[in-house]
KELUM-337281 format. One record per residue (C-alpha): residue in one letter; x negated, y negated, z negated. Coordinates in pm, 1 decimal. Each point is the difference from the previous one (the first is absolute). Last residue first. Layout:
(r 'a',(X,Y,Z))
...
This chain:
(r 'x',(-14477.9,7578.6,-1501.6))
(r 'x',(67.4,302.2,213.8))
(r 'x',(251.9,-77.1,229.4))
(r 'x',(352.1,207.3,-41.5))
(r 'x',(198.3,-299.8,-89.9))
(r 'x',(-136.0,-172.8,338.8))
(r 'x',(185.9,317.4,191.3))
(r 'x',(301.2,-83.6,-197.7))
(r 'x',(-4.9,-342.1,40.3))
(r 'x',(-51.7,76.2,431.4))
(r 'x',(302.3,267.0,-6.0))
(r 'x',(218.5,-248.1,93.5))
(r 'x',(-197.8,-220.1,212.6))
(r 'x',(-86.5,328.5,224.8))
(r 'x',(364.9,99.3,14.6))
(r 'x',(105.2,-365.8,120.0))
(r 'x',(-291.1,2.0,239.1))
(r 'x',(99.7,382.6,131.9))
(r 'x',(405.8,-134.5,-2.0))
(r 'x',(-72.9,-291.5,222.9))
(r 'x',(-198.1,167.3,259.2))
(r 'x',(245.3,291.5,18.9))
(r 'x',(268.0,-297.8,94.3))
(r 'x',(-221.7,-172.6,249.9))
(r 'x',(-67.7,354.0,182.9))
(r 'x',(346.0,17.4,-17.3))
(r 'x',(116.5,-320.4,148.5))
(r 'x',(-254.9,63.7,288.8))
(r 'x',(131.8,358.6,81.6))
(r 'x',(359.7,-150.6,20.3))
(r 'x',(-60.5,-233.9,206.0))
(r 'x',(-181.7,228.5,202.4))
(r 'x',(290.4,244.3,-10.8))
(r 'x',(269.9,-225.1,77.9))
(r 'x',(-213.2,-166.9,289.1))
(r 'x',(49.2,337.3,134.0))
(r 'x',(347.4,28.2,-51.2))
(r 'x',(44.6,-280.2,161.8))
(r 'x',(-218.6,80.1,319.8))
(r 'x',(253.9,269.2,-23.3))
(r 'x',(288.9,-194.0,26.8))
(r 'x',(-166.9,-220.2,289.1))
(r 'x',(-67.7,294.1,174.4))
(r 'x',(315.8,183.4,-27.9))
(r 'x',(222.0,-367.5,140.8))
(r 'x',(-113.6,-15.9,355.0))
(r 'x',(-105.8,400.2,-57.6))
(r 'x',(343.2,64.3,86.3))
(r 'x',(135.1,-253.8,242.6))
(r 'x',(-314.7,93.7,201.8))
(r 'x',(91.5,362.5,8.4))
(r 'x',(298.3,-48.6,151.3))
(r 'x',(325.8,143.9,-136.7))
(r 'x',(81.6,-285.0,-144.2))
(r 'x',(161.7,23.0,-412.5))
(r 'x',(-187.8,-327.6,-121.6))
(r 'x',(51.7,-8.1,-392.2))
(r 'x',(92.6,403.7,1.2))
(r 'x',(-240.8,63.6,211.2))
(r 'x',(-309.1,-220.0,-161.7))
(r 'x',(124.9,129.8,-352.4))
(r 'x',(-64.8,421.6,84.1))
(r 'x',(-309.9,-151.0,230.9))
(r 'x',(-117.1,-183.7,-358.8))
(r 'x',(144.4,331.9,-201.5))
(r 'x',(-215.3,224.1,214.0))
(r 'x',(-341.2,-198.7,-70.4))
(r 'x',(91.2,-36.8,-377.2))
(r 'x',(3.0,384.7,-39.1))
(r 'x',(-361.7,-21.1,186.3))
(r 'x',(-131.5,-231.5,-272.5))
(r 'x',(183.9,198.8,-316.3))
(r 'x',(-376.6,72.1,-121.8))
(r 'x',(-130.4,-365.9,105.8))
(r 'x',(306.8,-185.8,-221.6))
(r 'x',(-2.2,260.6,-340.2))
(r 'x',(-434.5,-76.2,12.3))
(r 'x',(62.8,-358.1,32.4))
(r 'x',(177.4,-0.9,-315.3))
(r 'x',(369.0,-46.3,-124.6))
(r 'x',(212.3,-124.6,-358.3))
(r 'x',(-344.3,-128.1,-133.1))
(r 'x',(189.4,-380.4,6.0))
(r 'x',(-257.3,-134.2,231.0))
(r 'x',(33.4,307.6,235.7))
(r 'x',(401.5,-93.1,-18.0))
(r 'x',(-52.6,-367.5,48.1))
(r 'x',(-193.0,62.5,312.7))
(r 'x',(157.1,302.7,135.4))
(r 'x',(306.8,-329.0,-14.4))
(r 'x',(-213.0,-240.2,195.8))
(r 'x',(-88.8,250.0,259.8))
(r 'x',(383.6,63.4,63.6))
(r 'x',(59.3,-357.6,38.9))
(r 'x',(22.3,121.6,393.3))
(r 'x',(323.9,204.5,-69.4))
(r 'x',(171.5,-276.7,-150.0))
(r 'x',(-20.2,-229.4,300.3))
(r 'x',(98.6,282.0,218.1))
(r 'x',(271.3,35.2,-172.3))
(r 'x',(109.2,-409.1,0.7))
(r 'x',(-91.8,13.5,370.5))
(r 'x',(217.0,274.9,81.4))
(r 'x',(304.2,-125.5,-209.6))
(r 'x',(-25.9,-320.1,159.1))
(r 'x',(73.7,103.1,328.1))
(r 'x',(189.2,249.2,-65.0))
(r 'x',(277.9,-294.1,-196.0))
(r 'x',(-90.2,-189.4,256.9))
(r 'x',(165.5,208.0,257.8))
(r 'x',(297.3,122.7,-169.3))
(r 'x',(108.1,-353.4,-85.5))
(r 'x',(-77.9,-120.0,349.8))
(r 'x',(213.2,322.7,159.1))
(r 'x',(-103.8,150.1,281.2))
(r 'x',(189.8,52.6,314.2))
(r 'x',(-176.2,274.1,213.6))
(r 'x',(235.8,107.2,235.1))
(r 'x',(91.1,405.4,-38.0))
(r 'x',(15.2,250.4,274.0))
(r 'x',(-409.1,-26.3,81.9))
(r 'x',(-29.1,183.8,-342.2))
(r 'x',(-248.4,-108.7,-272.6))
(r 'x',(-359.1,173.8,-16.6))
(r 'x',(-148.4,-307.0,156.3))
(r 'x',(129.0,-316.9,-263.3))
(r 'x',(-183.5,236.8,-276.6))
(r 'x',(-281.8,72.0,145.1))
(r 'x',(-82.5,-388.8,117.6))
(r 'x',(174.4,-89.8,-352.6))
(r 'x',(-309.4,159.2,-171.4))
(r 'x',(-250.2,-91.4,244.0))
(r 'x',(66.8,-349.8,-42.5))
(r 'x',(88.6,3.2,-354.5))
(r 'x',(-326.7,156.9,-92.0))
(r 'x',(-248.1,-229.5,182.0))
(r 'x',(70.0,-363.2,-6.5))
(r 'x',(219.6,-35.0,-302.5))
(r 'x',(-95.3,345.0,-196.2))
(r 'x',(-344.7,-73.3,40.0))
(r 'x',(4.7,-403.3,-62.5))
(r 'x',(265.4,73.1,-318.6))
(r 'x',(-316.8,260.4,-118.0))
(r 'x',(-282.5,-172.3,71.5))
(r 'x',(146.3,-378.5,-176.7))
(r 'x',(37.4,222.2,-283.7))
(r 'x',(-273.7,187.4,-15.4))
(r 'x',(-245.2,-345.1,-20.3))
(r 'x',(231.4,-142.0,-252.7))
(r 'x',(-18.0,281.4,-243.9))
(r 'x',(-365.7,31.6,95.6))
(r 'x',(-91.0,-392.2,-121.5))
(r 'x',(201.7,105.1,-259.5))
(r 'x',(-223.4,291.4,-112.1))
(r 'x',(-307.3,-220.6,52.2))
(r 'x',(172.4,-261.2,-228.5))
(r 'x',(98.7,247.4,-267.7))
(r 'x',(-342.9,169.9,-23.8))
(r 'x',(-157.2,-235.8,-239.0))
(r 'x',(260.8,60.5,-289.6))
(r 'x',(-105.9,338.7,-15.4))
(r 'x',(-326.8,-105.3,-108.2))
(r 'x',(123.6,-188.5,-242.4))
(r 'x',(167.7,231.9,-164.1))
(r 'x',(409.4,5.4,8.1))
(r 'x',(258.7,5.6,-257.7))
(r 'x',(12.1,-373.3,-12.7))
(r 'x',(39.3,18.7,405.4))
(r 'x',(322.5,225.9,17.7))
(r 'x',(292.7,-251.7,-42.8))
(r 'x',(-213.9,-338.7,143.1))
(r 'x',(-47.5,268.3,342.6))
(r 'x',(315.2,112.9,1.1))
(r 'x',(142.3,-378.1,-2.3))
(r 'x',(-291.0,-59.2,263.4))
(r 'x',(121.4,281.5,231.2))
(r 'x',(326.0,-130.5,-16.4))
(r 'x',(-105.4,-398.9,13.3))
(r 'x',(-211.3,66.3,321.4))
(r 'x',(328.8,255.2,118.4))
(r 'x',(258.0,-217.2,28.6))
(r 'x',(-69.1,-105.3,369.1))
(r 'x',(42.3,370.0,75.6))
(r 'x',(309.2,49.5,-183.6))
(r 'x',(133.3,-323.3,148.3))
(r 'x',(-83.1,175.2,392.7))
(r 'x',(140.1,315.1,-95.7))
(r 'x',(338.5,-191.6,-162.0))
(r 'x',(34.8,-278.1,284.2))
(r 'x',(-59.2,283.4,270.0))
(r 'x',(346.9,197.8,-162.0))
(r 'x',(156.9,-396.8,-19.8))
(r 'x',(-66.5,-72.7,359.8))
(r 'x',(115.2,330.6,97.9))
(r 'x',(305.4,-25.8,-183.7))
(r 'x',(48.1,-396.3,116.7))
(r 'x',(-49.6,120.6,416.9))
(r 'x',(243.5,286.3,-101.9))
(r 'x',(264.5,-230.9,-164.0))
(r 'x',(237.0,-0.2,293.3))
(r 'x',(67.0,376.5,48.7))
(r 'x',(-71.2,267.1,281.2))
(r 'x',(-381.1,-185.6,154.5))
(r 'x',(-168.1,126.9,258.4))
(r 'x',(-358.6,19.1,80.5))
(r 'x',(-27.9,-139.6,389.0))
(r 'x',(-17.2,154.8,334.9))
(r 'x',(-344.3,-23.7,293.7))
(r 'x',(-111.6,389.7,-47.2))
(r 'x',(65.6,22.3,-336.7))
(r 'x',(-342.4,134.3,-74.8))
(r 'x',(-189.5,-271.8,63.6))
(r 'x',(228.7,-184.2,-289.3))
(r 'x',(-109.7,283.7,-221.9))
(r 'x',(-311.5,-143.8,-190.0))
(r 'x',(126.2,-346.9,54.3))
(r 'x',(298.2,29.6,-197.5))
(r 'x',(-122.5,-72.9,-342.1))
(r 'x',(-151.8,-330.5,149.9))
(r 'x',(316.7,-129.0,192.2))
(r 'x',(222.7,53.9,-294.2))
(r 'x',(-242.2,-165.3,-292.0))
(r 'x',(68.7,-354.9,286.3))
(r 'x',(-191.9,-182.8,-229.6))
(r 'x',(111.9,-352.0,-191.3))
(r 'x',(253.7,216.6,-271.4))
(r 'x',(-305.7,257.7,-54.1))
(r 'x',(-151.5,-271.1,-166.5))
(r 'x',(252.0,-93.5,-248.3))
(r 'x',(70.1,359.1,-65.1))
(r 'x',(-330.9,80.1,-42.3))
(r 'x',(5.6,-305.3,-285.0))
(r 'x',(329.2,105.6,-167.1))
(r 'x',(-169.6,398.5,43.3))
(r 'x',(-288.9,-137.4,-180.4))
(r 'x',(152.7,-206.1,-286.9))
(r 'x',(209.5,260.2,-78.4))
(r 'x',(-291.2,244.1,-10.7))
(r 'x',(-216.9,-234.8,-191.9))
(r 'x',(287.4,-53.3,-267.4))
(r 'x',(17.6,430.3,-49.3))
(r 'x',(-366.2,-20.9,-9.0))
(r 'x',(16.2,-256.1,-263.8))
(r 'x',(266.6,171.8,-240.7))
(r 'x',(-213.2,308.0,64.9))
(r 'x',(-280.6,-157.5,-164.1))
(r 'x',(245.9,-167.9,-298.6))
(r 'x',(104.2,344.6,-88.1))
(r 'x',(-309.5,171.9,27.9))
(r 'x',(-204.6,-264.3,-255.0))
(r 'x',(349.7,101.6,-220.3))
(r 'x',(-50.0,365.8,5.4))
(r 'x',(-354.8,-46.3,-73.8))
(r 'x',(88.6,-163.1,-309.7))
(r 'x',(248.1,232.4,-133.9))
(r 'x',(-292.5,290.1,52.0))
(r 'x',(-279.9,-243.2,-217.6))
(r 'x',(-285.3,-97.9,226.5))
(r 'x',(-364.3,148.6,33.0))
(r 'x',(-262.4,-240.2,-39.9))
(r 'x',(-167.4,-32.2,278.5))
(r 'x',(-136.9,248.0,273.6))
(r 'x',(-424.3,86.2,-65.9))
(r 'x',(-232.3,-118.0,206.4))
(r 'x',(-188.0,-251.3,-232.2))
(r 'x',(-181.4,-271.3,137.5))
């Protein structure tokens, strides 16, 4: 079987295949924020995105200033949650986009490297929902002044809430993106291990602003983990490299094999 991408398509043409892909993801996200929606509509969204600072409020409830907040926050976790449901067909609309221009080989990684997408994910929202909100509104709820009377808003609340986890989300596909980028020749291994102690300050830089305590544990709660990123960044990266160097020495050595069998003595 040959390795090589198919035929390459006219511009006009791949125009078109792009229209009718992003027709379909724009369908899957309607679909999946009607269908979050729907679900969301038989949960009690409220009582969840409040749990991380209900301990804090020392026995009071969120507030609420205008009579659509329970909808707005039911539509704002209708829209993550539909975006999230939507994204099989997304990343499979990329995937039908960018797979004729692919070799097979690179075609084999895409389940591994969703498996991973989905693995990050669910270690990222379970971080920053069990872990970094915690600690975060801890600080935050502790520095305020004994003269005022916490009355938090419901809006304002899950709005943080799901800001934080949404962030956090993104930072941990971080090893998928070195990924794409060392596949793509744009970075190496070698540019990852010599900024190495560079990314050590910006992970406690990022774990202070993210989770501002003035404990250590708060801290290196969230540095590890970023780091342990990183570091997964630069094996990943070192493995999709090696792979790539790999490829180009047996595509160089069937190059120059005809002219090497030219030079034979008959």
């Amino acid at each position: 079987m040959s390795e090589a991408p198919g035929h390459e398509m006219p511009f006009l043409d791949h125009l078109e295949e792009l229209r009718k892909r992003l027709f379909w993801v724009a369908g899957a996200i309607l679909i999946g924020i009607a269908v979050g929606f729907a679900l969301l509509s038989n949960l009690d969204i409220i009582r969840l995105l409040e749990r991380p600072i209900l301990p804090l409020l020392h026995g009071q409830k969120l507030i609420y200033t205008h009579p659509g907040t329970s909808f707005h926050i039911l539509l704002n976790a209708s829209l993550v949650l539909g975006l999230i449901l939507a994204s099989p067909i997304i990343v499979g609309q990329i995937w039908g986009f960018l797979a004729p221009a692919l070799y097979a080989h690179e075609k084999r990684v895409v389940i591994p490297v969703l498996m991973a997408m989905v693995a990050l994910f669910l270690a990222g929202v379970s971080l920053s929902y069990f872990v970094v909100l915690p600690l975060t509104l801890r600080f935050l709820m502790s520095i305020e002044s004994t003269a005022l009377t916490p009355r938090i808003a419901a809006a304002a609340d899950s709005v943080f809430v799901i800001g934080v986890c949404v962030a956090l989300e993104l930072v941990f596909e971080v090893p998928i993106a070195i990924l794409a980028l060392t596949a793509l020749g744009l970075i190496t291994p070698q540019f990852l291990s010599k900024y190495r102690r560079h990314a050590i300050i910006i992970c406690l830089v990022a774990a202070a602003f993210i989770t501002p305590g003035a404990d250590p544990y708060s801290l290196f709660a969230l540095a590890v983990p970023l780091y342990v990123l990183y570091e997964l960044s630069v094996f990943v990266a070192l493995f999709a490299y090696r792979r790539r160097q790999k490829r180009e020495a047996r595509r160089e050595a069937e190059a120059n094999a005809p002219h090497e069998s030219a030079r034979a003595p008959a």
